[in-house]
TISEMAR-787500 format. One record per atom (N, C-alpha, C): x, y, z; chain; residue in one letter. Coordinates in nm, 4 decimals. Layout:
<recs>
+----------+----------+----------+-------+------+
:     east :    north :       up : kette : rest :
+----------+----------+----------+-------+------+
:        X :        Y :        Z :     A :    a :
...
+----------+----------+----------+-------+------+
</recs>
This chain:
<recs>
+----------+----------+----------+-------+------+
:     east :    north :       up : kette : rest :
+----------+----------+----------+-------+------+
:   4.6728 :   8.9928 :   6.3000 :     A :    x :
:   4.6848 :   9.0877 :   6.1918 :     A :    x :
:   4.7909 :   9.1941 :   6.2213 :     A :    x :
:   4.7884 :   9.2207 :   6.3327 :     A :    x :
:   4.8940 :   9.3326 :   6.4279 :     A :    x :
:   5.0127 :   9.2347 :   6.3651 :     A :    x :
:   5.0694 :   9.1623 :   6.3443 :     A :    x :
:   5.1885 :   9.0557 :   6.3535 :     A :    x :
:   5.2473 :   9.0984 :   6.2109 :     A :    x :
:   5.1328 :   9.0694 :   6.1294 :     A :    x :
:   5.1798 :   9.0837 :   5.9558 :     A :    x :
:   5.1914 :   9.2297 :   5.9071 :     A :    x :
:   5.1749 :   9.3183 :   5.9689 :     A :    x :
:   5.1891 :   9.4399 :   5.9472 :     A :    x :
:   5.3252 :   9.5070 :   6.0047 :     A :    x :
:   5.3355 :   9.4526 :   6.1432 :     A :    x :
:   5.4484 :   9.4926 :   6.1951 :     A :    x :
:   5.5803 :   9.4367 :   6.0963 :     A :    x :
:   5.5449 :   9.3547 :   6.0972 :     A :    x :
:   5.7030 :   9.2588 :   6.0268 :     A :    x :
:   5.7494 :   9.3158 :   5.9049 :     A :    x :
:   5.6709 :   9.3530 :   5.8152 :     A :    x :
:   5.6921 :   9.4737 :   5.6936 :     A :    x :
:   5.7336 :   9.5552 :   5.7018 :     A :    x :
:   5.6918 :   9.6541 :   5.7892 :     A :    x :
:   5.7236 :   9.7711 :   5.8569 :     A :    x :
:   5.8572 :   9.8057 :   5.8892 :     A :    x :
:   5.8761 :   9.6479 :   6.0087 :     A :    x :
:   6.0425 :   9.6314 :   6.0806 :     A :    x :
:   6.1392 :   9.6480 :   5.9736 :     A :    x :
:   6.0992 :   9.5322 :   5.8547 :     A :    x :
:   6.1833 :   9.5249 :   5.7773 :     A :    x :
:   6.2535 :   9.6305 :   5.7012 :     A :    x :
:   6.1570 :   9.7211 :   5.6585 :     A :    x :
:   6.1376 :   9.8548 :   5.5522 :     A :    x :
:   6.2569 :   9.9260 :   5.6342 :     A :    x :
:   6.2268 :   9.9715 :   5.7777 :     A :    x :
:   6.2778 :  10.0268 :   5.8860 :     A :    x :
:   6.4111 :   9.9758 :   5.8634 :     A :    x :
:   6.4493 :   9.8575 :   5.8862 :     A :    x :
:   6.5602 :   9.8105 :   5.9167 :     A :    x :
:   6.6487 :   9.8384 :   5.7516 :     A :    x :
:   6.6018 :   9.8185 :   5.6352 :     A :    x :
:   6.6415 :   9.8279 :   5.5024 :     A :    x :
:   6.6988 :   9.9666 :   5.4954 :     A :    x :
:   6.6430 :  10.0785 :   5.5492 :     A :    x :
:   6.6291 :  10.2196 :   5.5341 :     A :    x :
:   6.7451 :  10.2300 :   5.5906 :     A :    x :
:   6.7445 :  10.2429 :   5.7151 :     A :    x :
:   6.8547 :  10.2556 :   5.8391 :     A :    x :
:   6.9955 :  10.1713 :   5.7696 :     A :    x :
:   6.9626 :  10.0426 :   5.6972 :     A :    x :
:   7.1186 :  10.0128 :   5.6500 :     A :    x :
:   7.1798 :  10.0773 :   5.5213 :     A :    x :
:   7.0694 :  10.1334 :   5.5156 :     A :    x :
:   7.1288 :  10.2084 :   5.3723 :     A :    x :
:   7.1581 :  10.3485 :   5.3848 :     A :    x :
:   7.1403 :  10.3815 :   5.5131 :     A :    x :
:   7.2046 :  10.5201 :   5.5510 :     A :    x :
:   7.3286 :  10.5038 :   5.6320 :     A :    x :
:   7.3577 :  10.3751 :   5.6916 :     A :    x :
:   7.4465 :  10.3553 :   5.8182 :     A :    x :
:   7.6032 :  10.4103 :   5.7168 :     A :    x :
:   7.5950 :  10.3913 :   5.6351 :     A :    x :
:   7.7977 :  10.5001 :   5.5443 :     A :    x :
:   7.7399 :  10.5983 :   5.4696 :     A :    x :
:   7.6637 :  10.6363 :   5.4798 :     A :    x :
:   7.6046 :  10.7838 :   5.4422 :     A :    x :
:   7.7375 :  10.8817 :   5.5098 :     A :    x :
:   7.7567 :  10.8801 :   5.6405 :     A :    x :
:   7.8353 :  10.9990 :   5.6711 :     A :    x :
:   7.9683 :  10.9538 :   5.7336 :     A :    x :
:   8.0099 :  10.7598 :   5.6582 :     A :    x :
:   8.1801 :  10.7218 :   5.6628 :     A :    x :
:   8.2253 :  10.7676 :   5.5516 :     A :    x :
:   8.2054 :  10.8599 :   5.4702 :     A :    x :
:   8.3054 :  10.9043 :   5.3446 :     A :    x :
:   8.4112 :  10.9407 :   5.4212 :     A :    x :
:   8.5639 :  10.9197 :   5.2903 :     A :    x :
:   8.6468 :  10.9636 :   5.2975 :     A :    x :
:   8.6807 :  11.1329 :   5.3510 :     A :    x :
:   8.7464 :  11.2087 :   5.4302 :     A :    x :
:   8.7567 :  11.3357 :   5.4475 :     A :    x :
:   8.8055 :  11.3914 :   5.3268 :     A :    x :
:   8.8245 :  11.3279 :   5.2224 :     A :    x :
:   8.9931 :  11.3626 :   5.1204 :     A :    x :
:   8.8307 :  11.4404 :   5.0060 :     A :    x :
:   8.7295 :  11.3399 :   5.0140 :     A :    x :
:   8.6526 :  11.4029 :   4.9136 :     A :    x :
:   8.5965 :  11.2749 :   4.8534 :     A :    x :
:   8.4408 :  11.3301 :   4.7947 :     A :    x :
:   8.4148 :  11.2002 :   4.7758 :     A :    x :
:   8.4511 :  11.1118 :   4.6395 :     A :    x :
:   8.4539 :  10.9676 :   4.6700 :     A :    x :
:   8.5603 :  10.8777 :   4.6626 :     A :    x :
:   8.6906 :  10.8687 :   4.6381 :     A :    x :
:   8.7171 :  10.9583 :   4.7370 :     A :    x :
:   8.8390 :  10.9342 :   4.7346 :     A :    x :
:   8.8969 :  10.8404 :   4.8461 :     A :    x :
:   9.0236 :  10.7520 :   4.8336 :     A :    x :
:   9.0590 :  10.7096 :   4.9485 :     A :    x :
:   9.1205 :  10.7544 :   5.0673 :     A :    x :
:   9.0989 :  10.6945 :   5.1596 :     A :    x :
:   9.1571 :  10.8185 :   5.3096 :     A :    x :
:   9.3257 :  10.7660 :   5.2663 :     A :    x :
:   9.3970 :  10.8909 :   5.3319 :     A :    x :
:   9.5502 :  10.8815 :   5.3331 :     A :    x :
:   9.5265 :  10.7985 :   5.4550 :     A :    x :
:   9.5264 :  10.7835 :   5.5063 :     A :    x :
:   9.5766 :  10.6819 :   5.6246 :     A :    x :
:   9.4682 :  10.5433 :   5.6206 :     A :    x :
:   9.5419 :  10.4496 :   5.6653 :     A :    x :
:   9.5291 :  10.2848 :   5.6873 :     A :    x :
:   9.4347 :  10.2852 :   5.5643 :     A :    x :
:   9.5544 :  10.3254 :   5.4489 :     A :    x :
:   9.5237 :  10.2043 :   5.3325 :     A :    x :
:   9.6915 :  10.2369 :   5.2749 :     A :    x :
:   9.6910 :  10.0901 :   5.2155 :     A :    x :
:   9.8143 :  10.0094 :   5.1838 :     A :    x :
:   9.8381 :  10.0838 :   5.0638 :     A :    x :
:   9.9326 :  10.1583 :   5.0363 :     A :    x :
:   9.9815 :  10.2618 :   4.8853 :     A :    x :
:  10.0830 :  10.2162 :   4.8352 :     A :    x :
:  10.0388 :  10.1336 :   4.6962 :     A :    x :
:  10.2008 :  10.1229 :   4.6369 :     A :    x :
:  10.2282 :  10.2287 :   4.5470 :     A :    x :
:  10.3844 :  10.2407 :   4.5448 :     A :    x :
:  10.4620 :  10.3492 :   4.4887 :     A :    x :
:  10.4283 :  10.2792 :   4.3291 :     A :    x :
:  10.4075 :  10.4272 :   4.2885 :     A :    x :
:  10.4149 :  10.4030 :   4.1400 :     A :    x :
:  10.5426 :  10.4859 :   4.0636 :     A :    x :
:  10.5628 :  10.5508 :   4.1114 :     A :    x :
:  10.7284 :  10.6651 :   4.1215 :     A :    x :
:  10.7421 :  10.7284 :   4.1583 :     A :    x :
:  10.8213 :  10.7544 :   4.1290 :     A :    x :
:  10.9120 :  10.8583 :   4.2674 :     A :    x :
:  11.0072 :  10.9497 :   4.1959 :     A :    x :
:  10.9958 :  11.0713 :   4.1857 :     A :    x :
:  11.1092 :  11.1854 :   4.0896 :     A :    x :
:  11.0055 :  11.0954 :   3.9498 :     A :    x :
:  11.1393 :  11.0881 :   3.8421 :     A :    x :
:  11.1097 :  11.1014 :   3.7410 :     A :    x :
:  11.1571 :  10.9240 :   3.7198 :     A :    x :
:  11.1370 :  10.8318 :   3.8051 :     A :    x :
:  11.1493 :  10.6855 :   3.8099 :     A :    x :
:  11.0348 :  10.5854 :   3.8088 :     A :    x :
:  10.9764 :  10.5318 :   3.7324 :     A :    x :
:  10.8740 :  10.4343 :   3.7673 :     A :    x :
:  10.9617 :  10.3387 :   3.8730 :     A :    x :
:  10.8737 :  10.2864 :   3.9923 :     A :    x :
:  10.8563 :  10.1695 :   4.0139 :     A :    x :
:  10.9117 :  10.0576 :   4.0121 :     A :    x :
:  11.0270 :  10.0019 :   4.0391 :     A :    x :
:  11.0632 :   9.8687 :   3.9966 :     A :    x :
:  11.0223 :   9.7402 :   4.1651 :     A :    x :
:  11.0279 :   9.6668 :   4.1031 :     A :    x :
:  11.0110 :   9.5376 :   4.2027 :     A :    x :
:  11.0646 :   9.3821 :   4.1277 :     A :    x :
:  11.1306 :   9.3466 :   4.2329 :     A :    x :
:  11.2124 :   9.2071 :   4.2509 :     A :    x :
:  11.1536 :   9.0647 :   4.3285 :     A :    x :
:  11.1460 :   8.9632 :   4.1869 :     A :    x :
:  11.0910 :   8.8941 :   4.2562 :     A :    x :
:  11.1141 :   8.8231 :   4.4565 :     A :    x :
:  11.2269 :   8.8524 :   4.4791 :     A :    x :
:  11.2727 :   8.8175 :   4.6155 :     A :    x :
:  11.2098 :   8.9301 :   4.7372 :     A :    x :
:  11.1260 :   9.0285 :   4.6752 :     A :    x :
:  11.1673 :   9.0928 :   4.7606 :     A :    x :
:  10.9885 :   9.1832 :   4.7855 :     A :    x :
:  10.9398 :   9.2848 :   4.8432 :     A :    x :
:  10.8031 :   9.3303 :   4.8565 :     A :    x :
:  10.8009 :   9.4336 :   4.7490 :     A :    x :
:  10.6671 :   9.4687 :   4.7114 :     A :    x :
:  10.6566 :   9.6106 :   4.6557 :     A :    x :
:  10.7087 :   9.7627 :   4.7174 :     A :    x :
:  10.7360 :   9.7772 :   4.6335 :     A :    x :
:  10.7557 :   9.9464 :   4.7357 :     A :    x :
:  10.6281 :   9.9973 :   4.8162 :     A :    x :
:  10.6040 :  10.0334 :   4.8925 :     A :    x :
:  10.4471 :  10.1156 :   4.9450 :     A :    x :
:  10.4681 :  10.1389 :   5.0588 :     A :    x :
:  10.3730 :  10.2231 :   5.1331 :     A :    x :
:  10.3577 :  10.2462 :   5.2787 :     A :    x :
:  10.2057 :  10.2349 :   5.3173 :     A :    x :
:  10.1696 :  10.2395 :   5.4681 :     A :    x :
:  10.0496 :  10.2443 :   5.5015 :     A :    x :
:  10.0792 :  10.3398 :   5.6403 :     A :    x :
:   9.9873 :  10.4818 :   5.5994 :     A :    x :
:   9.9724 :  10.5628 :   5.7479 :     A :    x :
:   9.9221 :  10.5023 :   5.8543 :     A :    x :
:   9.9631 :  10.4730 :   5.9749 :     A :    x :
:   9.8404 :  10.4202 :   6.0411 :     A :    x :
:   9.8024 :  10.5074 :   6.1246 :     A :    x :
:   9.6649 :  10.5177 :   6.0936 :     A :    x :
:   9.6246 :  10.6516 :   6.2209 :     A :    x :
:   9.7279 :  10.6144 :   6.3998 :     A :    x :
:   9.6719 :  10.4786 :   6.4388 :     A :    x :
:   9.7117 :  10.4779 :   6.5919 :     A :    x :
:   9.8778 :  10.4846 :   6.5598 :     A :    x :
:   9.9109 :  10.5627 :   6.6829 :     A :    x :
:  10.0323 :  10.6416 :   6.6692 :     A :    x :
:  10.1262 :  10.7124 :   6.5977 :     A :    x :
:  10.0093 :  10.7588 :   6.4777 :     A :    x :
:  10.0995 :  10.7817 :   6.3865 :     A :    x :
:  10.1953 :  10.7404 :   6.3403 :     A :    x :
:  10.2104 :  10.5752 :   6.2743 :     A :    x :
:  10.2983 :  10.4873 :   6.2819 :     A :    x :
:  10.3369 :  10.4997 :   6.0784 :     A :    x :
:  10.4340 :  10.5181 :   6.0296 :     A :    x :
:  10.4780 :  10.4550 :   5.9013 :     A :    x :
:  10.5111 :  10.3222 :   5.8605 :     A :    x :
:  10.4190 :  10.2264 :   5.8085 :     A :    x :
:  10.5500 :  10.1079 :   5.7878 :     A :    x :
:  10.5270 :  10.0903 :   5.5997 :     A :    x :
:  10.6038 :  10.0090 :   5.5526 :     A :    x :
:  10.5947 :   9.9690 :   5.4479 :     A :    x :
:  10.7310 :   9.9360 :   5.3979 :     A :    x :
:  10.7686 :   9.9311 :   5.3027 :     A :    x :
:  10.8783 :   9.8612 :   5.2021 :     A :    x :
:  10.9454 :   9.9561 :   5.1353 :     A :    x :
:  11.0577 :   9.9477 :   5.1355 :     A :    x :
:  11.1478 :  10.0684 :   5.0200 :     A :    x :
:  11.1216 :   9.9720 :   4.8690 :     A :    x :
:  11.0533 :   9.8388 :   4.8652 :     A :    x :
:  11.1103 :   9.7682 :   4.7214 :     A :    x :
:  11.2029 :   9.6215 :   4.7671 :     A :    x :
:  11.3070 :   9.6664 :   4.8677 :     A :    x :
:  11.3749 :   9.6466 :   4.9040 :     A :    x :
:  11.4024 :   9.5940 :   5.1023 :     A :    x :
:  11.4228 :   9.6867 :   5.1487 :     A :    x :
:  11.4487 :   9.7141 :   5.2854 :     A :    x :
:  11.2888 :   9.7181 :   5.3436 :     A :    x :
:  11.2402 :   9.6580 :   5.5142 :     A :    x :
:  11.1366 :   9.7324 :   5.5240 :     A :    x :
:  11.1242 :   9.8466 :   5.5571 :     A :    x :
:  11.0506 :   9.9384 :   5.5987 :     A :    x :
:  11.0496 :  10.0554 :   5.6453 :     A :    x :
:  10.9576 :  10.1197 :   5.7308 :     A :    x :
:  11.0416 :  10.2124 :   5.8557 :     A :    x :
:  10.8809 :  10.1896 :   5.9717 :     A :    x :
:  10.9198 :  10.3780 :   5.9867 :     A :    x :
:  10.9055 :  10.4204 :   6.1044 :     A :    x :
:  10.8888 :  10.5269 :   6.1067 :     A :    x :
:  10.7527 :  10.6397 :   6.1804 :     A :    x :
:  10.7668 :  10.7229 :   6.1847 :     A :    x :
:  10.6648 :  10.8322 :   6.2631 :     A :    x :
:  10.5904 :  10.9051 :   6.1325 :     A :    x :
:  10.4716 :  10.9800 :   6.1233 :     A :    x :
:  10.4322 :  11.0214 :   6.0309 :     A :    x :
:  10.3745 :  11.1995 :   6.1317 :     A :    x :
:  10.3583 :  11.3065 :   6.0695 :     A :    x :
:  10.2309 :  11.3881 :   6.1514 :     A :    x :
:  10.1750 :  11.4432 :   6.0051 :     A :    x :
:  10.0209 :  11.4439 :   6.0135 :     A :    x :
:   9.9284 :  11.4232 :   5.9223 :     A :    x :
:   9.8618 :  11.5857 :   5.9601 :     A :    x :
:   9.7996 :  11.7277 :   5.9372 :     A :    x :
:   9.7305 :  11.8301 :   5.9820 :     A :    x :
:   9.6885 :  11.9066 :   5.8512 :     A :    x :
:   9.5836 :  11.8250 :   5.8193 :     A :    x :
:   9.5067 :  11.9175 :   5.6782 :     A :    x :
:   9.5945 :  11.8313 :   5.5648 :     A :    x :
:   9.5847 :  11.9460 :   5.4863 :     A :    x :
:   9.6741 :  11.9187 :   5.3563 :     A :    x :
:   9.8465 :  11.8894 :   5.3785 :     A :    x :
:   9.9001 :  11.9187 :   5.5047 :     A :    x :
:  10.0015 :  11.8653 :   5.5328 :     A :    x :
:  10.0583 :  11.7753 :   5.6031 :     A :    x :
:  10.1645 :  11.7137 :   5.5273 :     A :    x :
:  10.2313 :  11.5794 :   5.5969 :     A :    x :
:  10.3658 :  11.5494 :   5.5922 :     A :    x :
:  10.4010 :  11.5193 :   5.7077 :     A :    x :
:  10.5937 :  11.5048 :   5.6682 :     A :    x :
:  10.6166 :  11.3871 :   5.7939 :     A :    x :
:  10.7436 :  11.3441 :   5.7319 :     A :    x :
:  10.7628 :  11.2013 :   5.7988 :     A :    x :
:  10.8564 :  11.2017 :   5.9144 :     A :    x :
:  10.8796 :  11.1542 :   6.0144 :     A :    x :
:  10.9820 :  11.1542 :   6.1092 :     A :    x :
:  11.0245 :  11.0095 :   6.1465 :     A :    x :
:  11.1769 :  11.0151 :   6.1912 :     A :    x :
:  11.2307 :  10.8630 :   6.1967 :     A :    x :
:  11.1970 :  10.7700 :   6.1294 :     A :    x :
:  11.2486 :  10.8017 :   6.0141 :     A :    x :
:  11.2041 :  10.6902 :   5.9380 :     A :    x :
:  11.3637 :  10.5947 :   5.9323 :     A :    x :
:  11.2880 :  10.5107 :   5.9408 :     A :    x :
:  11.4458 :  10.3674 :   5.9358 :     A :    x :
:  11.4602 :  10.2547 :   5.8598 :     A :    x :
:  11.5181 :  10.1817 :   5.7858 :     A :    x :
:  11.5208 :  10.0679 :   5.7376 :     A :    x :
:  11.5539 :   9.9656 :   5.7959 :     A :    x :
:  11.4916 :   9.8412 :   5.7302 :     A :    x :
:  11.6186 :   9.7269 :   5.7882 :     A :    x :
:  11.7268 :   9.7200 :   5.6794 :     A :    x :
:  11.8634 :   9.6356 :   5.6674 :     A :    x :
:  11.9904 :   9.7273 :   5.5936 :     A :    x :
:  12.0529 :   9.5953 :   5.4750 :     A :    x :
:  11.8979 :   9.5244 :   5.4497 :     A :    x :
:  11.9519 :   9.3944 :   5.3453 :     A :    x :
:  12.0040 :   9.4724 :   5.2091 :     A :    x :
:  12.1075 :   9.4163 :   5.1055 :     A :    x :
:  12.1329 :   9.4708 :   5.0263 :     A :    x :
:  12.0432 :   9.4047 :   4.9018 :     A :    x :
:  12.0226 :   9.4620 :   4.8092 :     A :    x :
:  11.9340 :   9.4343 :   4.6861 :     A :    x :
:  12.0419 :   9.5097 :   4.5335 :     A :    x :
:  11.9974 :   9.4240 :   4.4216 :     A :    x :
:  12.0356 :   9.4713 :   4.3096 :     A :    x :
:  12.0199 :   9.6266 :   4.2814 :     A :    x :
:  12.1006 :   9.6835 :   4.2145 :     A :    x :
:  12.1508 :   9.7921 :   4.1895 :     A :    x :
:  11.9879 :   9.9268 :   4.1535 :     A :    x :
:  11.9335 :   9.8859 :   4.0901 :     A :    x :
:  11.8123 :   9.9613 :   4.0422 :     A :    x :
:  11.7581 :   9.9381 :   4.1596 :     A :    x :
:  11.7166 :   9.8338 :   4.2540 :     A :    x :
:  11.5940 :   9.8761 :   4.3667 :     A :    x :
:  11.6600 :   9.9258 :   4.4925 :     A :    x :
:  11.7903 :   9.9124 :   4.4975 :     A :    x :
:  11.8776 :   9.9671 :   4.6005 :     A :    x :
:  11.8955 :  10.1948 :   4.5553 :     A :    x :
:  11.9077 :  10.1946 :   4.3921 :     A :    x :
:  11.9057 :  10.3224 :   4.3489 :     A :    x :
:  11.7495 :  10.3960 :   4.3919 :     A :    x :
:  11.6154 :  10.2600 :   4.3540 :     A :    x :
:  11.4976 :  10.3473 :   4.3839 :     A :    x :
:  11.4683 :  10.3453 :   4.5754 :     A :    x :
:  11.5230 :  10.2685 :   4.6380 :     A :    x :
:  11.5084 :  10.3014 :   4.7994 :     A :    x :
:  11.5648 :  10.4223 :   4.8100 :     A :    x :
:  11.6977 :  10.4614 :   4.7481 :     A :    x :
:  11.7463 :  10.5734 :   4.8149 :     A :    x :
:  11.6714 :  10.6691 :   4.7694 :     A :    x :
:  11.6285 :  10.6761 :   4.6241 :     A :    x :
:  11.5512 :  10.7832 :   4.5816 :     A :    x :
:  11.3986 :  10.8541 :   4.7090 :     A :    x :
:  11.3388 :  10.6772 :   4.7327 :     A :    x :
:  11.2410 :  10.6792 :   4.7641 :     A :    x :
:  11.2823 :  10.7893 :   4.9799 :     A :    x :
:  11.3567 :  10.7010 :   4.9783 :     A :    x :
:  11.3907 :  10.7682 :   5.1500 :     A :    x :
:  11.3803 :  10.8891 :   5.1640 :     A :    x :
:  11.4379 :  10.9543 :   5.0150 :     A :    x :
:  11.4633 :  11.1210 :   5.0050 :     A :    x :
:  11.3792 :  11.1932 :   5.0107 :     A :    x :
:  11.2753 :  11.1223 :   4.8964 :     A :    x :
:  11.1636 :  11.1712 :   4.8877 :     A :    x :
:  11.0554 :  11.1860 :   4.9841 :     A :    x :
:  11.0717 :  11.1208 :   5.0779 :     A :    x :
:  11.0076 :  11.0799 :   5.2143 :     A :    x :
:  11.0612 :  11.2614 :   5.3074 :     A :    x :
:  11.1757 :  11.2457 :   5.2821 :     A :    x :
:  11.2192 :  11.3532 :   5.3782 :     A :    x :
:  11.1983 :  11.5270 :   5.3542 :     A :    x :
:  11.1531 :  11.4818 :   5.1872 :     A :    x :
:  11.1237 :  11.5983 :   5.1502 :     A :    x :
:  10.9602 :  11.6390 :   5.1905 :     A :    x :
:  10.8700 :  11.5801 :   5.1921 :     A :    x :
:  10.7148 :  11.5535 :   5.1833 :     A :    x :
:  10.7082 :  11.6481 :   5.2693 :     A :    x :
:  10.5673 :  11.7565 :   5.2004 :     A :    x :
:  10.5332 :  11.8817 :   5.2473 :     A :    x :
:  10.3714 :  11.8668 :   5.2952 :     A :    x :
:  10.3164 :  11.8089 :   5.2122 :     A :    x :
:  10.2189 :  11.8093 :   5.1823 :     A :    x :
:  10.1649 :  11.7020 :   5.0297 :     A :    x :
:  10.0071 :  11.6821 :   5.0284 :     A :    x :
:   9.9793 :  11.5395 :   5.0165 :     A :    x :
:   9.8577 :  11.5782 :   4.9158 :     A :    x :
:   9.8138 :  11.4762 :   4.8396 :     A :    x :
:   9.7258 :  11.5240 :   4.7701 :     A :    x :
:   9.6566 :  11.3652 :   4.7159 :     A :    x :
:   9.5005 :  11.3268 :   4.7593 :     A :    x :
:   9.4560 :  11.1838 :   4.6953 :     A :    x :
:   9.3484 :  11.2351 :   4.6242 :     A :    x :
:   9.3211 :  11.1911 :   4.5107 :     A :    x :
:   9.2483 :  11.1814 :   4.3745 :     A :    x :
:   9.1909 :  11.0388 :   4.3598 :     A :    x :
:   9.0608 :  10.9872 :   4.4245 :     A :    x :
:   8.9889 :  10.8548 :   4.3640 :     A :    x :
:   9.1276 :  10.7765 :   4.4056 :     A :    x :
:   9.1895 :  10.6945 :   4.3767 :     A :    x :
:   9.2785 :  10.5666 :   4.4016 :     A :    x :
:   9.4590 :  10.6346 :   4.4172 :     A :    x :
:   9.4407 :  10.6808 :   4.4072 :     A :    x :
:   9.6034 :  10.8194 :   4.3598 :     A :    x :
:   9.6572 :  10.8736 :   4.4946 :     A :    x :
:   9.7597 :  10.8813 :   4.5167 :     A :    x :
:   9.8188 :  10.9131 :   4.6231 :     A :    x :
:   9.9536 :  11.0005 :   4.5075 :     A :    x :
:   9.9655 :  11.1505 :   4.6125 :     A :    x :
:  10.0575 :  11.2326 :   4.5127 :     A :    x :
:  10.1246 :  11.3174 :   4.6521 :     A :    x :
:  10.2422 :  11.2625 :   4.6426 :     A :    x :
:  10.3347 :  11.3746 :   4.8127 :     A :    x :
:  10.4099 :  11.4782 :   4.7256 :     A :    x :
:  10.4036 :  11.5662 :   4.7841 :     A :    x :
:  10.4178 :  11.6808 :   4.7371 :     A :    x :
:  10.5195 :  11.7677 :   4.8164 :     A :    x :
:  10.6262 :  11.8409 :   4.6960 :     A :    x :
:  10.6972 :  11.9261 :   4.8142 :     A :    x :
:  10.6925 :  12.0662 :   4.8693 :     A :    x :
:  10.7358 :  12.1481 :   4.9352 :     A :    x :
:  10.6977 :  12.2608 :   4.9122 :     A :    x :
:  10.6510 :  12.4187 :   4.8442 :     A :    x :
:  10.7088 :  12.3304 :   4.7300 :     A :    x :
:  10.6935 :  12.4160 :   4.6079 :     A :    x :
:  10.5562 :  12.3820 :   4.5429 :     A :    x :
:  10.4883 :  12.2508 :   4.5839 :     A :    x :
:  10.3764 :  12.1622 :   4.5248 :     A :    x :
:  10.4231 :  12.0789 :   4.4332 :     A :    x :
:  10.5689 :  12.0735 :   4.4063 :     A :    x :
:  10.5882 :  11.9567 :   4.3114 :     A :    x :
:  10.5851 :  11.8202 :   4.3385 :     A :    x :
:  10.5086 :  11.6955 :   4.2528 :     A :    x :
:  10.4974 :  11.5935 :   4.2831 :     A :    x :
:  10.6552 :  11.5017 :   4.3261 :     A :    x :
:  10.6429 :  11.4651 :   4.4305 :     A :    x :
:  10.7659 :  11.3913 :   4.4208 :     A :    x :
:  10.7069 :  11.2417 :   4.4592 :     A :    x :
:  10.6551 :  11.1969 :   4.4800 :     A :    x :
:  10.6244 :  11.0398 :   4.4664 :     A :    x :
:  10.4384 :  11.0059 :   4.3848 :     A :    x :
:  10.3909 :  10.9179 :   4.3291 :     A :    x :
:  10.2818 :  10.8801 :   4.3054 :     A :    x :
:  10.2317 :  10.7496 :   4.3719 :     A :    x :
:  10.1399 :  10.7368 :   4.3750 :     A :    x :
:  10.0976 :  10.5683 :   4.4493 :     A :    x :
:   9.9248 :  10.5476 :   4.4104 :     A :    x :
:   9.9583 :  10.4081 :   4.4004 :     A :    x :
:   9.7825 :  10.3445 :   4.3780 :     A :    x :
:   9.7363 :  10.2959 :   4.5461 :     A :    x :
:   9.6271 :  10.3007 :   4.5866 :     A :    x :
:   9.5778 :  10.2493 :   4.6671 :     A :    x :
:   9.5121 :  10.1056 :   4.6257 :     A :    x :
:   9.5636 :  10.0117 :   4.6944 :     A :    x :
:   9.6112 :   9.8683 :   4.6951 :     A :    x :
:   9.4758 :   9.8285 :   4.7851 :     A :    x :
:   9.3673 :   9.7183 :   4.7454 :     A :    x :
:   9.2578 :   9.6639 :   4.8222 :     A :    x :
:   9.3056 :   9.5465 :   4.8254 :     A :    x :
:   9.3769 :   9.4969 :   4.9969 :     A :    x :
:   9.3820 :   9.3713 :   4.9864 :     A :    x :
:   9.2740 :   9.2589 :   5.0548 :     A :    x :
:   9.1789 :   9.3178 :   5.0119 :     A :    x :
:   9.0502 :   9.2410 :   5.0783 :     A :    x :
:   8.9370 :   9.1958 :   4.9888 :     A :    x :
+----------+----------+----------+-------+------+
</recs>
């Protein structure tokens, strides 16, 4: 009788405990929001440019990665790697580099846009799926969706 009682019990126990175990993995950004770092952000624009992409070639986006503060992602075009430092609400990029393939005229115009905009980044702002870099004035200079590739 000890047997059929316990096993209920375990279970209840064990049900409870998994349903608290991401109780306290929320995002820091707020809740649901996505974390700025290690998730995959595609550019949605940049200045006053939507977005373009070529079939030959990747989406525009980046992904922070926490370990080493690493940048990589895609101009659209070129890939793109780089240093990031992340402290609160602020973020700005260091060494950032391409590789130097050439592309049609519009995704070659939005890399350069996009590089600039990179160099300007003051500070950062995520909203639910939204990624918004910001310059020192607080003006938006790039937008991005957070991308689930899983």
């Amino acid at each position: 009788m000890i047997h059929k009682l316990s096993l209920p019990a375990l279970l209840l126990g064990a049900m409870t405990l998994a349903g608290c175990a991401g109780a306290f993995d929320a995002p820091a950004e707020g809740p649901g929001d996505e974390s700025l770092e290690n998730t995959y952000w595609k550019l949605e624009r940049v200045g006053d440019r939507e977005a373009v992409a070529i079939d030959e070639a990747r989406e525009a986006h980046l992904v922070l990665h926490t370990e080493d503060s690493r940048l990589a992602g895609s101009t659209g075009c070129n890939r793109m790697m780089g240093q990031f430092e992340h402290e609160g609400d602020r973020l700005s990029f260091d060494r950032v580099a391409t590789t130097m393939m050439a592309c049609p005229g519009e995704v070659m115009t939005l890399e350069r846009v996009f590089l600039e905009a990179l160099g300007s980044v003051d500070a950062w702002r995520v909203e639910g799926e939204s990624l918004t870099l910001l310059d020192a004035e607080g003006e938006a200079l790039a937008s991005f969706e957070a991308v689930h590739l899983y």
